[in-house]
C-alpha positions in Angstrom: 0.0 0.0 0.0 1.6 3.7 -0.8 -0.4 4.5 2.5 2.4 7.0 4.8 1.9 6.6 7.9 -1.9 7.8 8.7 -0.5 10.4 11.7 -1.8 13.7 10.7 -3.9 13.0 8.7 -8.0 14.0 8.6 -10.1 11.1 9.7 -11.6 11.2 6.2 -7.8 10.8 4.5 -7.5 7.7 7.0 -10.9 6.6 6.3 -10.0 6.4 2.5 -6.5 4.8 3.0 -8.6 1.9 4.9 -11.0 1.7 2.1 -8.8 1.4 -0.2 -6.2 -1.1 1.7 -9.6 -3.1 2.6 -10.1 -3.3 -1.5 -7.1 -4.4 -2.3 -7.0 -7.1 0.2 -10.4 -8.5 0.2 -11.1 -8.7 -3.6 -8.7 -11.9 -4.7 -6.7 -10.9 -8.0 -6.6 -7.0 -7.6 -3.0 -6.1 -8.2 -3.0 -2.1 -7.9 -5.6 0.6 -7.2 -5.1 3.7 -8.1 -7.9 6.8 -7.3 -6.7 9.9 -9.7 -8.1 13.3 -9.6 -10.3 14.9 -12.5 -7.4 16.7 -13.3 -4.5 13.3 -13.8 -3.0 13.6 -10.7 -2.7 11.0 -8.8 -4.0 11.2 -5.0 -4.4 7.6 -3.7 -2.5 4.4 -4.5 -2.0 0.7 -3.9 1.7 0.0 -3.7 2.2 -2.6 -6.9 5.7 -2.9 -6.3 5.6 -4.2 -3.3 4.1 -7.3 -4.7 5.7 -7.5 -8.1 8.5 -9.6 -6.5 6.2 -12.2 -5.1 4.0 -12.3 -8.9 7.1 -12.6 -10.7 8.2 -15.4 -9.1 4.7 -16.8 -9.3 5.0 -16.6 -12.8 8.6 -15.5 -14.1 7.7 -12.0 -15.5 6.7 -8.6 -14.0 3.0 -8.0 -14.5 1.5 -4.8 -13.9 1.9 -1.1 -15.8 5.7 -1.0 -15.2 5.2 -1.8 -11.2 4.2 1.7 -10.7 1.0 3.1 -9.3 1.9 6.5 -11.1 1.8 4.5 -14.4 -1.3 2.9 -13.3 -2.8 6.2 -12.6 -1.3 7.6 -16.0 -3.6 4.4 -17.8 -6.6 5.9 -15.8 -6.6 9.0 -16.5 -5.9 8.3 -20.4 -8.7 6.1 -21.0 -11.4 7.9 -18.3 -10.1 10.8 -20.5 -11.1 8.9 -24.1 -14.2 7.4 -22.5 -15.5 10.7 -21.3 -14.8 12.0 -24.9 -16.5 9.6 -26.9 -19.5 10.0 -24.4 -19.8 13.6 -25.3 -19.2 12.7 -29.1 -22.3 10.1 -29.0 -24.6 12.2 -26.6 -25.0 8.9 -24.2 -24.5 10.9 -21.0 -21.8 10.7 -18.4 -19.6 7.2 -18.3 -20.1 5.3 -15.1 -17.7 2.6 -15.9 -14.9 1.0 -18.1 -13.8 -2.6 -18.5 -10.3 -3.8 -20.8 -10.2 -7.4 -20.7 -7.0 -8.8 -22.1 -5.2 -12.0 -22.5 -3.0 -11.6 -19.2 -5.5 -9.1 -16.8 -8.3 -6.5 -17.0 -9.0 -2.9 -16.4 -11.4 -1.4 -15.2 -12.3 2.3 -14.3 -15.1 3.5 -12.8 -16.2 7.4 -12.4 -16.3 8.8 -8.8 -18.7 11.9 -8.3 -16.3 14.8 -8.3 -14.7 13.5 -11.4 -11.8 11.8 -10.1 -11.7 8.2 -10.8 -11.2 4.8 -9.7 -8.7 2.7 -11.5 -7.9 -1.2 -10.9 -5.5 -3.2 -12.6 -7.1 -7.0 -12.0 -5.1 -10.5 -12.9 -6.4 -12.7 -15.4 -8.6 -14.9 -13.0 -9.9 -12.1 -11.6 -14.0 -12.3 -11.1 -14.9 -9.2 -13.4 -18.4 -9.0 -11.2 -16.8 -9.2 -7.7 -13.8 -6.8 -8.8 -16.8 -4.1 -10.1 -19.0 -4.9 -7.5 -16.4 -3.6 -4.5 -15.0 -0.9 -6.6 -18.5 0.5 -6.5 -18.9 0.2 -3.0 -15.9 1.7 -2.8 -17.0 4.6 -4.7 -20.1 5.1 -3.0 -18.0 5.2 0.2 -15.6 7.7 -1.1 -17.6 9.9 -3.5 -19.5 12.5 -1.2 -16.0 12.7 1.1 -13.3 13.5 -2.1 -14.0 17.2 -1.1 -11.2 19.7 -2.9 -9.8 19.8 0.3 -9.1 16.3 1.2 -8.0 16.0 -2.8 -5.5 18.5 -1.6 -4.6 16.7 1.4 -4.5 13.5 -0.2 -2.3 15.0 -2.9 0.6 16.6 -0.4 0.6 12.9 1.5 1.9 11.5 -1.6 4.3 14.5 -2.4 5.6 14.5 1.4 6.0 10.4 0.9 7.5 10.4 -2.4 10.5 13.6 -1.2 10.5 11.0 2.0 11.8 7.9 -0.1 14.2 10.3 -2.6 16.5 10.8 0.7 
């Protein structure tokens, strides 16, 4: 999990860093979460490289977007981006939710009410209902608390973590 340590944080940043460690370790054959901001930036994240050791040796390669949860949250934001834009193109209305289902994993991205959006990166054996079912509890959990100022928060947690690990 790229959870810092919770200390300091507002009980609605701890809240979320529980929901989302809860996610990851409940739903069998999540590999990384990541929750970006309407804008691409990342503000909450499963730590996939902490477990890219143990699934390579499962399976003698790296499997994941590079490791990285800022990779993962580059994917997410991309295709919420595309999504959102050929919603608007066809008139059909906001998107609630993507699914990529490929040979090796899945994707899938769901829409959070403030814009930001709920990315996660699921192994191949994955159950594709489970996996959506949790991620919408998780954003029906999350969704009225991502205020701007707990995206803020969340946002200098992972700056303050990230200038942590550089020293």
């Amino acid at each position: 999990m790229t959870a810092p340590s919770t200390f300091g944080l507002s009980s609605e940043a701890r809240n979320l860093h529980w929901l989302l460690t809860n996610l990851v370790e409940e739903v069998p054959g999540i590999q990384s979460v990541a929750v970006v901001s309407s804008d691409g930036l990342l503000l909450l994240s499963s730590d996939a490289g902490q477990n890219a050791d143990a699934r390579k040796a499962q399976t003698g390669k790296p499997t994941g977007p590079r490791g990285s949860s800022a990779d993962l949250a580059t994917i997410v934001s991309g295709i919420g981006s595309l999504t959102i834009g050929a919603a608007k193109l066809m008139e059909f209305g906001g998107v609630r939710h993507t699914m990529v289902a490929m040979d090796e994993g899945s994707l899938f991205v769901m829409s959070i009410s403030d814009g930001s959006l709920l990315g996660v990166h699921g192994s191949a054996d994955c159950d594709m209902s489970v996996v959506a079912y949790h991620m919408a509890l998780f954003v029906g959990r999350a969704g009225h608390v991502l205020t701007p100022e707990l995206r803020s928060e969340l946002r200098q947690s992972l700056e303050n973590e990230s200038a942590g690990s550089t020293r």
